[in-house]
C-alpha positions in Angstrom: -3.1 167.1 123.3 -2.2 167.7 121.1 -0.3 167.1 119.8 1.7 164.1 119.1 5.3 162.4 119.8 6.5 159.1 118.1 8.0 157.2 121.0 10.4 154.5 120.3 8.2 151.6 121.0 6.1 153.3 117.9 3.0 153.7 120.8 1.7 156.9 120.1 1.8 159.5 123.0 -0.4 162.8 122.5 -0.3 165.5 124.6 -3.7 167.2 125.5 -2.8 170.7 125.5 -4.9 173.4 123.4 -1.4 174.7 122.6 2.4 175.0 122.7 4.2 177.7 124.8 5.5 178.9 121.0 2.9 179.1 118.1 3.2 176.7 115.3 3.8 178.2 111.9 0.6 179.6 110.3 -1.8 177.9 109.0 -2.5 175.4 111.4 -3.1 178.2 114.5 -3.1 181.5 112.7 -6.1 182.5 114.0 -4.0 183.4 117.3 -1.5 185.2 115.3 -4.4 187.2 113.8 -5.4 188.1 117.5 -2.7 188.6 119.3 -2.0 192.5 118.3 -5.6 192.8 119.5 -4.6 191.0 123.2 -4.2 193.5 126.3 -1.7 192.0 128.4 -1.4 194.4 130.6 -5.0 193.9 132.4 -3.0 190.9 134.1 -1.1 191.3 137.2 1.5 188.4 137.7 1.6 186.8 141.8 3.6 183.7 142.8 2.0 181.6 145.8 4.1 179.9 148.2 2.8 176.2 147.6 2.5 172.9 149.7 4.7 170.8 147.2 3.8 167.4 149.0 -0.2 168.3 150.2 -0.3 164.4 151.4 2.3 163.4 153.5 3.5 164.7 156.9 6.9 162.9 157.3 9.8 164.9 158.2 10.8 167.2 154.9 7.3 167.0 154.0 6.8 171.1 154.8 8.6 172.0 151.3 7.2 174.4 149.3 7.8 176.2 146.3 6.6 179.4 144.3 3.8 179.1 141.9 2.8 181.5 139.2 -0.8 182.9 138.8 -2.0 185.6 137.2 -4.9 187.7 138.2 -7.3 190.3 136.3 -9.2 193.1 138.4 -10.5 194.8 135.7 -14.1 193.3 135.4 -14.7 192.4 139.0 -18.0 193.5 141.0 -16.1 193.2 144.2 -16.2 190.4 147.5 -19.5 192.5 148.8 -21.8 192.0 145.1 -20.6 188.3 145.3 -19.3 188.5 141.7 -18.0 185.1 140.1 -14.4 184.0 139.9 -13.4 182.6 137.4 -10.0 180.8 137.8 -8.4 178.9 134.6 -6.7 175.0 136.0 -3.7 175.4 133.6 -2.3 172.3 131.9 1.2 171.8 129.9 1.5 175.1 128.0 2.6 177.7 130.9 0.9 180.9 132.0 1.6 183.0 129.3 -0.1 181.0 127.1 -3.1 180.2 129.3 -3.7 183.2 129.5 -4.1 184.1 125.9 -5.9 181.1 125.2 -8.6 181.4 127.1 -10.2 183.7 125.9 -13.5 183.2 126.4 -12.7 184.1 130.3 -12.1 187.8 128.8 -15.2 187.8 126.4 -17.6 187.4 129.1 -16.0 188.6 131.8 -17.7 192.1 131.7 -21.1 190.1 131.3 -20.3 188.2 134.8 -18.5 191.2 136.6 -15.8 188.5 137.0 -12.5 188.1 138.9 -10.1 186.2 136.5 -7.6 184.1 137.4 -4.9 182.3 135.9 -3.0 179.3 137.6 -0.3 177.5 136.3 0.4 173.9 136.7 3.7 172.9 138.7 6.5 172.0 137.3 5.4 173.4 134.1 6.4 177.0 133.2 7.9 178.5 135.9 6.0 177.0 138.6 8.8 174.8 139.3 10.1 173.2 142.4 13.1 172.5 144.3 16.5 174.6 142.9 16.5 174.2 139.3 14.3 172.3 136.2 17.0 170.2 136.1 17.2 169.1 139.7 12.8 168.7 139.9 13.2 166.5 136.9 16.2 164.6 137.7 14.8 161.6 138.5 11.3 159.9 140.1 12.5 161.1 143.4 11.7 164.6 142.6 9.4 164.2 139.9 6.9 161.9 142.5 5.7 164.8 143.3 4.6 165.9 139.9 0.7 164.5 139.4 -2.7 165.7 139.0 -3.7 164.9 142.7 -0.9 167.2 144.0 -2.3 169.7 141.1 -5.9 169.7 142.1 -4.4 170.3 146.1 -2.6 173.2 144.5 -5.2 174.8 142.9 -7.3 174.1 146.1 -5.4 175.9 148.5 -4.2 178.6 145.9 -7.9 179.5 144.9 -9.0 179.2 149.0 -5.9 181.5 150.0 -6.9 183.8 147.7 -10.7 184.2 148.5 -9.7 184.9 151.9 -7.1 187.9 151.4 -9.9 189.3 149.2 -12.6 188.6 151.4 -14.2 186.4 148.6 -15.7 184.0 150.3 -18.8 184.3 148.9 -17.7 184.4 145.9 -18.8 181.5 143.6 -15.8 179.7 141.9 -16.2 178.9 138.2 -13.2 176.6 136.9 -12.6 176.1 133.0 -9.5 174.6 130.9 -8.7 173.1 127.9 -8.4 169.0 127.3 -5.8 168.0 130.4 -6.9 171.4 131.9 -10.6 170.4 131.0 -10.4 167.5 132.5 -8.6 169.1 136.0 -11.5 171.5 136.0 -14.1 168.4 136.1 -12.1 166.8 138.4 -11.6 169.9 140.3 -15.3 170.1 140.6 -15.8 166.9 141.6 -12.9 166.3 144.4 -13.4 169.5 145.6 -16.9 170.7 145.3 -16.4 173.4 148.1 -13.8 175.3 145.8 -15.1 175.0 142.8 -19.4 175.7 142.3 -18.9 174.8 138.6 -16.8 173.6 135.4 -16.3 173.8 132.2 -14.7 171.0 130.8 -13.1 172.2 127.0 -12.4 168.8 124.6 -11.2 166.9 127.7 -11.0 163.3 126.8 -12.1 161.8 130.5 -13.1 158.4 128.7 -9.5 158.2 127.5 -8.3 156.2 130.2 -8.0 152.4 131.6 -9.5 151.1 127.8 -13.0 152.6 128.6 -13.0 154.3 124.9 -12.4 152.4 121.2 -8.5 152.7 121.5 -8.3 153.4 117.7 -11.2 156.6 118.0 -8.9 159.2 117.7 -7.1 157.9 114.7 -10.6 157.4 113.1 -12.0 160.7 113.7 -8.4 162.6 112.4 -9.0 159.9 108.8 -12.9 160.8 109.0 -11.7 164.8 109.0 -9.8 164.4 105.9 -12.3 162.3 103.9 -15.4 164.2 104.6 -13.5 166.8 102.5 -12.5 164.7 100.0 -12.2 161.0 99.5 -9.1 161.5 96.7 -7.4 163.2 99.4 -8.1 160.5 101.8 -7.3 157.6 99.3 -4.0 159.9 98.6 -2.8 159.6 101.9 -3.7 155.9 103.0 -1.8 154.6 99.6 1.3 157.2 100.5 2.7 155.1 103.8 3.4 152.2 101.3 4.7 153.9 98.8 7.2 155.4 101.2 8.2 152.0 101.8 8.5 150.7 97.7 11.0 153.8 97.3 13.1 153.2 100.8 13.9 150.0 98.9 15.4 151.5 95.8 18.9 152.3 95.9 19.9 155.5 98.0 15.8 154.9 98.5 16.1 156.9 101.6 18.3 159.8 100.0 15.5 160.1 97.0 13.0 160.7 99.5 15.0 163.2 101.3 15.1 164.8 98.0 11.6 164.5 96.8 10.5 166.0 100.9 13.5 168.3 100.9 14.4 167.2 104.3 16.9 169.4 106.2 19.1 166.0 106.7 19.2 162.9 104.7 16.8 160.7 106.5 17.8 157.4 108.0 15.0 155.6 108.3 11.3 155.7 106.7 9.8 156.2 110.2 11.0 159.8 110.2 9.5 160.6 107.4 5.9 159.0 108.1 6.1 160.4 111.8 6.6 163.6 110.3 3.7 163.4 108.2 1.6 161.3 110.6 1.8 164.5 112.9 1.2 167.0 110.1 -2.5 165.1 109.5 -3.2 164.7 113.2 -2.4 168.1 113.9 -4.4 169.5 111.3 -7.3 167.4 112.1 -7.6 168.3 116.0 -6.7 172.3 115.3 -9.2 172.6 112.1 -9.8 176.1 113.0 -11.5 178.4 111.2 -10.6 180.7 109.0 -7.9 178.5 107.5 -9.2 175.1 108.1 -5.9 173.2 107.7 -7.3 170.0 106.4 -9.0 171.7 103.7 -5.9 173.3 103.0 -4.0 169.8 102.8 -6.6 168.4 100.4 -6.9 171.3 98.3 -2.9 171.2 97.4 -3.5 167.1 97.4 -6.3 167.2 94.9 -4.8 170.2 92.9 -1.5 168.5 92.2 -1.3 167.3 88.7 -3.0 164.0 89.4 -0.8 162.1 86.9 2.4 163.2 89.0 4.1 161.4 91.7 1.8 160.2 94.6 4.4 161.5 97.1 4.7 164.9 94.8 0.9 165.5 95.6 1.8 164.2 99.5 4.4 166.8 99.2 2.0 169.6 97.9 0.0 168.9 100.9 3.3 169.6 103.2 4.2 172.8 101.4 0.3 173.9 102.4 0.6 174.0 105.8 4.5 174.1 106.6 4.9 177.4 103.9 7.5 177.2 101.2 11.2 177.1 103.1 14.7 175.9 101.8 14.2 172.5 103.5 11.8 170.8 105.8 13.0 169.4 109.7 11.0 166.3 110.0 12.1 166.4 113.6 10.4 170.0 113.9 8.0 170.0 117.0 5.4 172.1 117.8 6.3 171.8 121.5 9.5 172.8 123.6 11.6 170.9 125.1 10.0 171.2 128.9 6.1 170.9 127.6 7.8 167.1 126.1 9.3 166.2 129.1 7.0 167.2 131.8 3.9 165.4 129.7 6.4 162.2 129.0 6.8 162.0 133.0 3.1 162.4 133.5 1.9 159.6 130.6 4.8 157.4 132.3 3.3 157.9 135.5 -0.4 158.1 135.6 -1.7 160.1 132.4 -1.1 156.7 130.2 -3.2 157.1 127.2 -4.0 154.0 125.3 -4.3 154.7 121.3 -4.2 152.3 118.9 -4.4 153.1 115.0 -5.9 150.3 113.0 -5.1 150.3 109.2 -8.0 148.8 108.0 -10.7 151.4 109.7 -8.1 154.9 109.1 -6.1 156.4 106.5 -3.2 155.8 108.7 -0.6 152.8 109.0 -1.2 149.9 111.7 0.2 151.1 115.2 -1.1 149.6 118.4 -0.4 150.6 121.7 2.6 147.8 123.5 2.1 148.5 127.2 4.7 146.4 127.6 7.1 148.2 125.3 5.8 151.7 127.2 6.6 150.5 130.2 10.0 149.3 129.8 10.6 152.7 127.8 9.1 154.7 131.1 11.9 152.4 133.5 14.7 153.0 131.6 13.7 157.0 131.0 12.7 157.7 134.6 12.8 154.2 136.5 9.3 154.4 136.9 6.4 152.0 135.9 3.3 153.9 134.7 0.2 152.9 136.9 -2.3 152.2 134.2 -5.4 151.9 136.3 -4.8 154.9 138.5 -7.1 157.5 136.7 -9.5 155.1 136.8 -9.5 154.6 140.6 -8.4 157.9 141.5 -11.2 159.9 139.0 -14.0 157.2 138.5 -13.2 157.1 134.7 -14.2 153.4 134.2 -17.9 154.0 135.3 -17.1 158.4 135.0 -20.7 158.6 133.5 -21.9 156.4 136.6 -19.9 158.6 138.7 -20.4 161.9 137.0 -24.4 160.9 137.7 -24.7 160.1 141.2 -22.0 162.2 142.5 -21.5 165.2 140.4 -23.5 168.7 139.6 -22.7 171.4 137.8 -20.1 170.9 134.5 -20.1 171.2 131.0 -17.9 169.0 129.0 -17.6 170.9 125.6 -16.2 169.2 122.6 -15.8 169.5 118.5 -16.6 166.7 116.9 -14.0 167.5 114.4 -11.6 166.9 117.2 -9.8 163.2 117.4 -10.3 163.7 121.2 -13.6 163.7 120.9 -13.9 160.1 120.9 -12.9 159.9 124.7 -15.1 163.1 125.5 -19.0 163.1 127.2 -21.1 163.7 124.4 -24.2 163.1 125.9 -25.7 165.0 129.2 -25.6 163.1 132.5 -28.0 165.1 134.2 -29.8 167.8 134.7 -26.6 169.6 135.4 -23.9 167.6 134.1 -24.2 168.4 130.3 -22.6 167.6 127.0 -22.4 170.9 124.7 -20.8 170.1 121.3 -20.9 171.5 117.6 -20.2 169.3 114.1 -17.3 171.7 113.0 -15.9 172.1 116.5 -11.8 171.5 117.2 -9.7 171.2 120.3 -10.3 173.4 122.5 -12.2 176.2 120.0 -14.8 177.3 122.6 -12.3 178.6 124.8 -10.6 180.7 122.2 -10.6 183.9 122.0 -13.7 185.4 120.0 -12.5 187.3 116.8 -14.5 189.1 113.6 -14.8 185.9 111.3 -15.8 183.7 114.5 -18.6 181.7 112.4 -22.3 181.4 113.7 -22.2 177.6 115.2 -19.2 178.8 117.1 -20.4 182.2 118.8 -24.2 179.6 119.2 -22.5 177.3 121.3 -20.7 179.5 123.6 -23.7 181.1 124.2 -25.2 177.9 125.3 -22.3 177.8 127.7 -22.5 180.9 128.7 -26.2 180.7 129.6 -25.8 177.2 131.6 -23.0 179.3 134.1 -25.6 181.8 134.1 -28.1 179.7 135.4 -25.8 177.7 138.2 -25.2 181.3 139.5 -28.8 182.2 139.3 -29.1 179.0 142.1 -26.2 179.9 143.5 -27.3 183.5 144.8 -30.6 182.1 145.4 -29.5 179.9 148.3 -28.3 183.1 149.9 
């Protein structure tokens, strides 16, 4: 979620997505860059589904529907007659395309399951979007009420169900898999509809995120742990930079020095764009902390490698050239998501997907930031003239007493996670059950398991998808069995 937006109120947003529909520069992600030439596109055959777009009402109007993308690989498939597995993807912010790629560990071990891939994207992300135009579905919270992970779930119900049946797949077992908001539709996939989906793997989805059940400052604590781990000058770098930001924004023409010293494409006009700036930088760094490049070991390297008797910010600087390349200037407004992914995820945190996060100065390497519901709110009227309902997850998904829930009620998921991931803190770490089990690794990031597999792919990776890949193996196993 990645990924992370300074809203106006100064409440942190972050958007659980394993990626953006456009790559960020290397280092942070060029693992996928290193890939891609190697990705076969053309296995993939593009549908569009005519979907329900309101699966819960039946007032007049209510028989609206609106074309959905998926995207569907035959190539491994056993057929509807051996009962070979499905294995269908519940996108999240970051469009087909993407999804696709991304998920890589549906390709890798598709030949071992003889499986039927599938790809669905998430409405009114993409191209999956309803009514005329983008601009008319998100015009306002008259169209955009339709937009929320129950209507999500019904779509990738009925898609998955509609499907089965034109390929006489109905005894076909349904494993569903995505990657942190994806990870957690998957879960909640499995658990609202347990008919559709036999099974789920649940990639760095922070389920305990929600309604103040996790330590509101985790993430911020992991993402300062990342950094110090690797080295503790690095980390004492950073903590002391936010303050003296501030002593130079009170020079004279404070602000245009620090443009200078940053090279900033524009003078800046307040401190704030700076520090968000560099804010997303570290958290970025620390939730993608993929191997080979391991972006917080770059940071710290150019941190600690700076002449140590030079400027503090010159060092903070070094650490900026690292990951962002040498360029003519730097946009501190740069984002590593388009415009859409931004607005579709705003509408969804100011409707149900609220996110509490609070950064506490004293426990991270970060500057004091806590979360002002109050402030959120009255940002989320003005922007959409809704009110975000902050206890809905919680009711809706069971996240308050999810590890009560997940044990009485649910069977058959895996909730993966990297420890190295800030979203970790709001993850399931420990198993539930016999069948509802925590898989993690000490090095892991956002979302790694589900990347594709590549030559330097180190050992604790390629171990723990193998553990996941052995648990599916096993729910089939009792799956065919009750034939």
């Amino acid at each position: 979620m990645a990924w992370l937006m300074l809203l106006p109120w100064t409440a942190f947003l972050l958007l659980p997505s394993c990626l953006s529909e456009t790559l960020p520069d290397p280092p942070i992600l060029g693992v996928f860059r290193g890939s891609l030439g190697a990705f076969n596109y053309s296995d993939f055959q593009i549908f569009n589904y005519t979907q329900t777009l309101d699966h819960f009402s039946y007032r007049p109007g209510s028989s609206a529907t609106f074309q959905q993308r998926y995207a569907v690989n035959f190539r491994y498939w056993g057929g509807a007659n051996s009962s070979s597995p499905i294995f269908v993807y519940t996108g999240g912010e970051g469009g087909l395309f993407l999804e696709i790629f991304t998920a890589g560990f549906f390709t890798d071990n598709a030949p071992r399951f003889r499986a039927l891939l599938v790809y669905m994207e998430h409405r009114y992300y993409g191209e999956s979007v309803p009514f005329s135009s983008r601009e008319e579905a998100y015009r306002n919270s008259t169209t955009l009420g339709y937009f929320n992970s129950a209507q999500a779930l019904a779509d990738y119900a009925e898609l998955i169900t509609d499907l089965k049946r034109r390929l006489s797949a109905e005894n076909c077992p349904v494993i569903a898999a995505g990657g942190s908001y994806g990870g957690m539709l998957a879960a909640w996939l499995r658990l609202k509809y347990p008919h559709v989906a036999y099974g789920a793997l649940a990639s760095s989805a922070p389920i305990l995120y929600f309604d103040s059940t996790t330590p509101m400052d985790g993430y911020f604590v992991i993402a300062t742990n990342d950094f110090r781990q690797i080295s503790e000058n690095c980390y004492e770098t950073i903590k002391q930079s936010w303050s003296e930001i501030d002593r130079i924004a009170s020079l004279p023409d404070g602000l245009g020095i620090l443009s200078k010293k940053f090279m900033t494409c524009s003078v800046l006009k307040k401190t704030g764009e700076l520090k968000a700036y560099l804010k997303q930088i570290y958290t970025t760094s620390a939730q993608y902390d993929y191997p080979p490049h391991y972006p917080v070991q770059q940071i710290c390297s150019a941190i600690d490698g700076a002449d140590q008797d030079s400027d503090i910010l010159d060092q903070i600087f070094a650490g900026v050239v690292a990951i962002k390349g040498e360029r003519p200037c730097y946009d501190v407004f740069e984002s590593y998501f388009p415009p859409s992914v931004i607005e579709g995820w705003t509408w969804q945190a100011c409707s149900e997907m609220e996110i509490p996060i609070d950064c506490y100065a004293n426990e991270t390497m970060f500057e004091e930031s806590r979360f002002d519901l109050q402030g959120f709110t009255k940002f989320c009227q003005n922007a959409f003239g809704a009110t975000p309902r902050a206890h809905w997850i919680a009711i809706n998904f069971g996240d308050h007493e999810m590890k009560t829930v997940l044990g009485k009620f649910g069977s058959n998921i895996i909730f993966s996670n990297g420890l190295r991931d800030p979203y970790s803190a709001g993850g399931i770490l420990q198993n539930i059950s016999d069948s509802v089990v925590a898989v993690h690794s000490e090095q892991g990031a956002h979302c790694l398991d589900l990347l594709p597999s590549s030559s330097d792919t180190p050992e604790w990776l390629i171990s723990q998808r193998m553990t996941e890949v052995k648990i599916i193996e096993g729910w089939l196993e009792q799956y065919h069995a009750m034939d």
